[in-house]
MARZAKOL-393375 format. One record per residue (C-alpha): x, y, z; residue number from 0. Coordinates in steps of 0.25 Angstrom, whole numbers, plus 5000, padded with zeros to 4 digits. Example, Ala and Ser with C-alpha at 12.3 -4.5 7.8 and 13.67 -1.06 7.14 Angstrom:
2
+------+------+------+-----+
|   xx |   yy |   zz |   n |
+------+------+------+-----+
| 5049 | 4982 | 5031 |   0 |
| 5055 | 4996 | 5029 |   1 |
+------+------+------+-----+
***
This chain:
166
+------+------+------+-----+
|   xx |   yy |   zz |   n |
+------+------+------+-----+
| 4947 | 5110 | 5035 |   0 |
| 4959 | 5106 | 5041 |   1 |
| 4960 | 5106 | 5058 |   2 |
| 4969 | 5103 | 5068 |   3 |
| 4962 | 5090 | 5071 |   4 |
| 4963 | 5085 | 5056 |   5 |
| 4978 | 5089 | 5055 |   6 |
| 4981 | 5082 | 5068 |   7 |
| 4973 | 5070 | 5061 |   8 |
| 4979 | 5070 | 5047 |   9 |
| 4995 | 5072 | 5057 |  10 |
| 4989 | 5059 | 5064 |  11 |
| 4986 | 5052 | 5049 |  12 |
| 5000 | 5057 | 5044 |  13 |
| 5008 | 5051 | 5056 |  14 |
| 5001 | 5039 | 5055 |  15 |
| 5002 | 5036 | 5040 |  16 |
| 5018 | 5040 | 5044 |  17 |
| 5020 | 5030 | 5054 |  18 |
| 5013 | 5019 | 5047 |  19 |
| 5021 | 5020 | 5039 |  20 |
| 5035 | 5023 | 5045 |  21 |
| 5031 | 5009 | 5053 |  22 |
| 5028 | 5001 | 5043 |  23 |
| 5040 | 5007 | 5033 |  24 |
| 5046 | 4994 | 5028 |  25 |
| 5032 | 4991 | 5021 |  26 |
| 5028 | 5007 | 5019 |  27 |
| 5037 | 5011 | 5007 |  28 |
| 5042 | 5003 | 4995 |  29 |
| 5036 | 4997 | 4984 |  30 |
| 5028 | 4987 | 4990 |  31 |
| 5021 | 4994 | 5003 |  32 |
| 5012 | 4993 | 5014 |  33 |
| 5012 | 5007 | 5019 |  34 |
| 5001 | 5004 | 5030 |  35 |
| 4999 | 5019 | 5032 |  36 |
| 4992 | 5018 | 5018 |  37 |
| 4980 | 5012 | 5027 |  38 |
| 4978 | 5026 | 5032 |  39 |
| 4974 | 5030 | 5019 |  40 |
| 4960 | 5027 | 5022 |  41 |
| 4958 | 5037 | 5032 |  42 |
| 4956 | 5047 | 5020 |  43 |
| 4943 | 5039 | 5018 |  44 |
| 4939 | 5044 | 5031 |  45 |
| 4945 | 5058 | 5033 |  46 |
| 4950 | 5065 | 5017 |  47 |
| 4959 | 5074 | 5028 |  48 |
| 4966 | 5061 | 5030 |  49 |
| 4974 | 5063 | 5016 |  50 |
| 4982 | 5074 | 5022 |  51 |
| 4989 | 5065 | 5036 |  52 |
| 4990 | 5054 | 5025 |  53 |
| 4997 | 5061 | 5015 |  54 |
| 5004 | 5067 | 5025 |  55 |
| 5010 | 5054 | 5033 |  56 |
| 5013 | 5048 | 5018 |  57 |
| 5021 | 5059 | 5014 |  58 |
| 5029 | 5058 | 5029 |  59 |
| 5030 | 5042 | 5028 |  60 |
| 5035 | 5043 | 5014 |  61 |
| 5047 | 5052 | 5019 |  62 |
| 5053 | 5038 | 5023 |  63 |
| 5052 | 5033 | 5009 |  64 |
| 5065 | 5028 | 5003 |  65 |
| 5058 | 5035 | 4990 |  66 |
| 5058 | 5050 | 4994 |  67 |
| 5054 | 5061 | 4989 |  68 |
| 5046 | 5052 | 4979 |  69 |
| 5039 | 5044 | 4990 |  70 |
| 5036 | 5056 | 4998 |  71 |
| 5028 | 5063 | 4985 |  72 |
| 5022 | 5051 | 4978 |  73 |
| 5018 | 5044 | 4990 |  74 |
| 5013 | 5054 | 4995 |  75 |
| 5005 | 5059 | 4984 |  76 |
| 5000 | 5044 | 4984 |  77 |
| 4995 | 5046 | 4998 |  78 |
| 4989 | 5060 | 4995 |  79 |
| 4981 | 5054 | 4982 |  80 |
| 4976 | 5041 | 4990 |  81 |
| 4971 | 5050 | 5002 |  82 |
| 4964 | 5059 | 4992 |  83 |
| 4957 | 5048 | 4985 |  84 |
| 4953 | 5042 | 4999 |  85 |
| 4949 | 5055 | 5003 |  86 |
| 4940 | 5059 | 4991 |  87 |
| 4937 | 5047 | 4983 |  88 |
| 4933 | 5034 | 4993 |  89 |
| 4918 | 5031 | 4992 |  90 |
| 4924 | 5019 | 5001 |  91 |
| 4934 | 5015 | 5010 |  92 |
| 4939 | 5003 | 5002 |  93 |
| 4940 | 5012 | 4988 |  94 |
| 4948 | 5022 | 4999 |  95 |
| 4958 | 5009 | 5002 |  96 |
| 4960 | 5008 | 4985 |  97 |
| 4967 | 5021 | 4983 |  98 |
| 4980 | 5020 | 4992 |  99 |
| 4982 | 5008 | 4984 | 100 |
| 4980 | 5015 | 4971 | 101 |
| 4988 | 5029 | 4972 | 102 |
| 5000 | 5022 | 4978 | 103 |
| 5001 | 5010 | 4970 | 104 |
| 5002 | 5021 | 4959 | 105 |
| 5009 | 5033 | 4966 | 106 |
| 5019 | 5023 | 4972 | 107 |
| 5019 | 5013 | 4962 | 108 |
| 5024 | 5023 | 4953 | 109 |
| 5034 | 5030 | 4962 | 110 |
| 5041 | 5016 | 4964 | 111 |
| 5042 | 5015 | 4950 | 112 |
| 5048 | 5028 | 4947 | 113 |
| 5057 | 5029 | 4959 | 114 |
| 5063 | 5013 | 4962 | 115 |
| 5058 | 5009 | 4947 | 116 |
| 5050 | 4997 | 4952 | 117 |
| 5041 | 4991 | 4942 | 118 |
| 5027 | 5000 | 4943 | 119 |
| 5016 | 4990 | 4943 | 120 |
| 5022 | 4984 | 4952 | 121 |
| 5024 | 4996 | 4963 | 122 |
| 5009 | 4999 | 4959 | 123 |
| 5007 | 4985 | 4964 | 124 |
| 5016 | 4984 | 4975 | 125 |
| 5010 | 4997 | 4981 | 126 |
| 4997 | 4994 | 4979 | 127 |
| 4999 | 4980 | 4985 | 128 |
| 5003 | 4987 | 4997 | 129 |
| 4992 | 4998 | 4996 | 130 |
| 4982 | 4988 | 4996 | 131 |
| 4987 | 4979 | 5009 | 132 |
| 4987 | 4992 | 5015 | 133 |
| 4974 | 4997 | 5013 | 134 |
| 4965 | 4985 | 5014 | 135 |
| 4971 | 4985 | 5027 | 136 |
| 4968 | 4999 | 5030 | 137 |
| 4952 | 4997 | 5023 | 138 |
| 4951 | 4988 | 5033 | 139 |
| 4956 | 4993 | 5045 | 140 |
| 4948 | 5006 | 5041 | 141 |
| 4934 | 5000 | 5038 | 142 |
| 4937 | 4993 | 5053 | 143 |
| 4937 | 5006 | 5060 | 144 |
| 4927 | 5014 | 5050 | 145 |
| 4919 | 5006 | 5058 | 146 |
| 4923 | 5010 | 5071 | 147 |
| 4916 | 5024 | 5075 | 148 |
| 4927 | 5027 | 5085 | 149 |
| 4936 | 5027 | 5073 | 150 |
| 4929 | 5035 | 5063 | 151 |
| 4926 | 5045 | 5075 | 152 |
| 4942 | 5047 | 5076 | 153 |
| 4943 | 5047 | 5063 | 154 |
| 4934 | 5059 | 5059 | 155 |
| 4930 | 5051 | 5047 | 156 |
| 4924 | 5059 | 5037 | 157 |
| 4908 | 5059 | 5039 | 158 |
| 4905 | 5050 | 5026 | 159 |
| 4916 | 5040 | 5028 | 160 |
| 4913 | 5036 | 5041 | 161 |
| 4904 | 5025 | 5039 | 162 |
| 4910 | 5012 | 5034 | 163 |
| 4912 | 5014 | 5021 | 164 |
| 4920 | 5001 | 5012 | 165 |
+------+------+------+-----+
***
């Protein structure tokens, strides 16, 4: 069901993903990136409603793509595919931290491809590259504060994923 409360948290989720990555534009778009906002992918490990605000702050940040429209329906639909998988399919936080990489190394990888005519192993690489800095980073920082009651409290993690799961 879908309240206040959870709209106004999924509207927080979206901002953030949008000003993560409007701040760190120079890295966020191309075909080698490190779209820090990615990290926040994990947060469909802990909440599945999360997969709306992330969807929702990709689809805003990606209107400052130089690739538009294609940007703003392949990203997105990366970001909507990664969130679902998150959502529904991690046993495990780190397995969680393996799919951004994998749908936007593809998903992107391909849309460079068609779009700039880049070499499309090497977009898939270059994308997953990034991917990969980036959520490593975000496993991490998330298995620190999993940790933290406080956190999870605030969170409104999902009973089954708030104990420390790798």
């Amino acid at each position: 069901m879908l309240t206040t409360r959870k709209i106004a948290e999924n509207a927080i989720v979206a901002a953030l993903y949008f000003v993560l990555t409007i701040v760190s534009a120079p890295i966020a778009y191309g075909q080698i990136q490190f779209r820090i906002a990615e990290a926040l992918m994990l947060l469909c490990f802990y909440r599945k409603d999360f997969v709306i605000g992330l969807t929702v702050g990709c689809f805003l940040a990606n209107l400052g793509s130089t690739l538009l429209p294609w940007d703003l329906i392949f990203g997105t639909l990366a970001t909507l595919l990664t969130g679902l998988a998150i959502a529904f399919l991690s046993p495990r936080l780190i397995i969680a931290a393996v799919y951004p990489a994998l749908f936007n190394a593809f998903i992107v990888g391909a849309e460079l491809y068609y779009i700039l005519e880049l070499p499309f192993w090497i977009n898939v690489g270059y994308v997953a590259l990034g991917e990969i800095v980036v959520l490593m980073c975000g496993y991490v920082l998330f298995l620190l504060l999993s940790r933290n009651k406080g956190f999870m409290d605030v969170l409104r993690a999902q009973p089954s994923r708030r104990a420390l799961r790798w």
